[in-house]
Each structure stands twice: as structure tokens, then as C-alpha cells.
N, C-alpha and C positions, 0 to 999 in steps of 0.2 A: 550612504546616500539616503537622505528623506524625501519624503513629497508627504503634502498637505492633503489630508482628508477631510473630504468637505462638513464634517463635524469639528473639522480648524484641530484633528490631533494626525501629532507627528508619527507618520507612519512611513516604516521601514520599505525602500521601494521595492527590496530583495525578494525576504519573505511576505511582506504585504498584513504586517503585522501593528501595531502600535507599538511606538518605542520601549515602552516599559514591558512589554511582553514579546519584543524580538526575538527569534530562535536561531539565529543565523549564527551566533557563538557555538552551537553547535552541531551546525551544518559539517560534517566530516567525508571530504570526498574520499569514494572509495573506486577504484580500479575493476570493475566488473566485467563478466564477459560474456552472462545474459543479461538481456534488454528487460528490462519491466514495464507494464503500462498498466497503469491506477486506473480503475474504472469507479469512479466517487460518484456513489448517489449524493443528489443538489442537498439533502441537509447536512451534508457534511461538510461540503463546500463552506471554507469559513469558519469552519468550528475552531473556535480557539484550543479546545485540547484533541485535534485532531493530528495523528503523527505522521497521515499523510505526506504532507508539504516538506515537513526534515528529512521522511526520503527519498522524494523526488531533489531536495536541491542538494543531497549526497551521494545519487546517484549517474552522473552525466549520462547516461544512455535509460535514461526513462522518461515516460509522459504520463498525465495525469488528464485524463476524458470524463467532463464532468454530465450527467443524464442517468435517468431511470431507464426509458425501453431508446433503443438506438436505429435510427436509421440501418438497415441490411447491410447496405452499399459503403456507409460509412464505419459500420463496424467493421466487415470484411479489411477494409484496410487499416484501420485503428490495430487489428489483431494479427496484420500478415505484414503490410506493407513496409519499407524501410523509414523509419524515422527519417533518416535524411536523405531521402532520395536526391531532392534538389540540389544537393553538394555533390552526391553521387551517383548521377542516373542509373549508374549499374549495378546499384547495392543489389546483394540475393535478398529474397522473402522471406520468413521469418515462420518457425514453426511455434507455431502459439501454443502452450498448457497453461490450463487453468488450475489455480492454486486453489482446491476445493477440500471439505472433512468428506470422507467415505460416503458416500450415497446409502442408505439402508436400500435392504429388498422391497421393494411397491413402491418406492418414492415415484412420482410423478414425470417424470424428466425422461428424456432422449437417452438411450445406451448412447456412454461415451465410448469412443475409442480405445485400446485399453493402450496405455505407457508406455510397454516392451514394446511397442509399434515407434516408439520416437528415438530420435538417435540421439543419446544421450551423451554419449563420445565430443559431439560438437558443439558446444554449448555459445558458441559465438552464433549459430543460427536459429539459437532458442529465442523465443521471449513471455516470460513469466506475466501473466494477466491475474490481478488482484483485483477484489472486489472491495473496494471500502465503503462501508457503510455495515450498522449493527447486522446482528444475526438475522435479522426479520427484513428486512430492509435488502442485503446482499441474496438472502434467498429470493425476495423477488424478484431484482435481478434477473437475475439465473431463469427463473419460469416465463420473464419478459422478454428474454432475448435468446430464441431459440439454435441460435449460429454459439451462442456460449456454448450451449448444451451437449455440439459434436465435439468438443478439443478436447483431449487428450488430458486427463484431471490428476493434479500432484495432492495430495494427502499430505501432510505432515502426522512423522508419528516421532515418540520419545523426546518431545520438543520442552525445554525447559520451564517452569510455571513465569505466566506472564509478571514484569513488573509494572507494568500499566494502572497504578494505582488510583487515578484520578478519574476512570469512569468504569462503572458498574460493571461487572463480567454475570455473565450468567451462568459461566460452568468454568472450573479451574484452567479447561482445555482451551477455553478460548484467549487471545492473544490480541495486541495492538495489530493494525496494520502492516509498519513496522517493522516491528516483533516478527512478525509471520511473514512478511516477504525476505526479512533476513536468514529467519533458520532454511525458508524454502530456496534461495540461493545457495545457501549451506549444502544443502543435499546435492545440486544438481551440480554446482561448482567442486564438492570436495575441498574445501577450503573456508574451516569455522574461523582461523584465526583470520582472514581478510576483514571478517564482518563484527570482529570483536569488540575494536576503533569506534562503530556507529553504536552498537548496542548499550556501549559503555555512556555516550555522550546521549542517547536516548533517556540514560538512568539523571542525568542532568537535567533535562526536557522535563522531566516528569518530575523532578523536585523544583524545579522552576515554575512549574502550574499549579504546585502543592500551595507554596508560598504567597497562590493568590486568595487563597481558602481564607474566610472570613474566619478567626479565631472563635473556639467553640465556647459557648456561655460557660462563665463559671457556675458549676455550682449549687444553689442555694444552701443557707447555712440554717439549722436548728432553729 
């Protein structure tokens, strides 16, 4: 299905993408049994090589909340509440961890909670909160929204080097979004090979945005 973009080009009504840079080929639904919910700073929003969007429409039970500092009120429920309540008035609440790197000693920030406090046994009443947006950008975040700062923070360690090769990494350690909410479901789910399916067609994604790369000068000769 298309719809016309008021620049008159043919865009994908799925992904909301233009047809010649569709991603929806590989959109790979995966069976999950925490919830995630993208918190995308607004310059992301949009970004063509943003890997956001491929896992929000591979993951049925996630949501993507696009803002820099967030209403309280609103957050509060963005991070607890049941995504579908309206289906289910009786959904339970949801224990939110933030998918964060190690905090150093003096960083600025609220003591979180610490992990061994979450029960990690029931992962159906988890849901995993991602910060999308670069490393400067997600840290503000985090200083802007001080209800982030209490949940309970997942770490990624021994996590594979990213293959996110279309934008800039500032350290080996850092990862697509992506990238990092799949190993981080890894850990909590027990279960690499569910997420192997996405990570695979992510390595597609990302030769798919290569391809848009203006061929480098040849050259000059003697």
C-alpha cells in the first residue's frame, strides 16, 4: 500500500518511507515476551538511517514516544502503563528497566535502583525502555527526565561489535538501537537464537542504506 507525499513521491504507508528506500522487506516479526518502548529524540524522528522503525514494526508489543523532556504524568504511563489497556482494562503494569552503559562514579544522575530488585523470572511484566538518539542526545534525555533516572538500569556487557555501518560510532562499544535493544532482550529473555531472524535482516537494512551512498571519486591519475 502507498500514499502520495505531498512532495507527489510514492511513499510506503507501512514504514512511511519512500518507495525506493522501503524497509518493510525486512520487517521480521519476532514473538517477544518483554514489551519495549523507544523513547526517540525529535531528530531522529525520520531519519532515514534510523533502525528504530525496523524494530518497532518487528516487534508487536512495542511503542516508539517521540520528545526530548516529557511530560511526568505522561511519562509515568509511557513506562508502566499497559499498552493495550483499552483491549484489556485489566492488563497488570509493567516494571520498566532502562537499557543504559554503566553509570561512572560522580556522574550527575539519581542512584538507580539496583536490578537484583526486578524480577527477572517474569519477563512478560517487564518492559525494556530505549533511549534512541546519539550518545549526547540520549544522555540528555536521561538528565531531562528525572522519573528515567529512578528504574532499574540493564547494562549490556560482552555484546557483539556493532554492524551498523552507515553512521558514525564513537566507541566500538556503541551499537544501533536495534543492535542494543535486541542483545538487551537477549539477556533478559534467554533466548539469542529468537532474535537472530531480526539481526540478520538488520544486516540487509544496513546494505540497503549503503547502496544509497553516492559512489566515492575516482581517483586522480599522474
Amino acid at each position: 500500500m502507498t500514499s502520495l507525499h505531498p512532495a507527489r513521491r510514492l511513499v510506503c504507508a507501512r514504514c512511511r518511507r519512500a518507495q525506493p528506500a522501503c524497509i518493510c522487506r525486512w520487517v521480521t516479526p519476532v514473538t517477544h515476551a518483554v514489551e519495549v518502548l523507544v523513547l526517540q529524540h525529535p531528530l531522529e524522528a525520520g531519519h532515514a538511517k534510523g533502525s528504530a522503525p525496523l524494530l518497532h514494526l518487528s516487534l508487536p508489543h512495542s511503542r516508539i514516544a517521540v520528545g526530548e523532556t516529557f511530560d511526568e504524568q505522561e511519562l509515568k504511563a509511557l513506562l508502566h502503563a499497559p499498552f493495550a489497556q483499552a483491549a484489556d482494562p485489566h492488563a497488570q503494569s509493567r516494571q520498566a528497566i532502562l537499557l543504559y552503559p554503566d553509570t561512572p562514579a560522580g556522574a550527575a544522575l539519581m542512584p538507580s535502583p539496583p536490578l537484583a530488585g526486578v524480577a527477572l523470572d517474569n519477563p512478560g511484566r517487564l518492559r525494556l525502555v530505549v533511549l534512541d538518539g546519539t550518545w549526547r542526545k540520549s544522555r540528555k534525555m536521561l538528565y531531562a527526565n528525572p522519573l528515567l533516572q529512578t528504574l532499574p538500569r540493564l547494562a549490556l556487557h560482552d555484546a557483539p561489535a556493532s554492524r551498523y555501518l552507515i553512521r558514525k560510532a564513537h566507541g566500538a562499544h556503541q551499537l544501533s538501537t536495534l543492535e542494543a535493544a535486541c542483545y538487551a532482550l537477549v539477556q533478559l529473555e534467554r533466548d539469542e537464537a529468537k532474535y537472530q531472524p531480526l539481526l540478520e535482516a538488520f544486516n540487509g537494512f544496513v546494505t540497503q542504506q549503503l547502496a544509497f551512498r553516492p559512489p566515492a571519486p575516482a581517483p586522480h591519475s599522474c
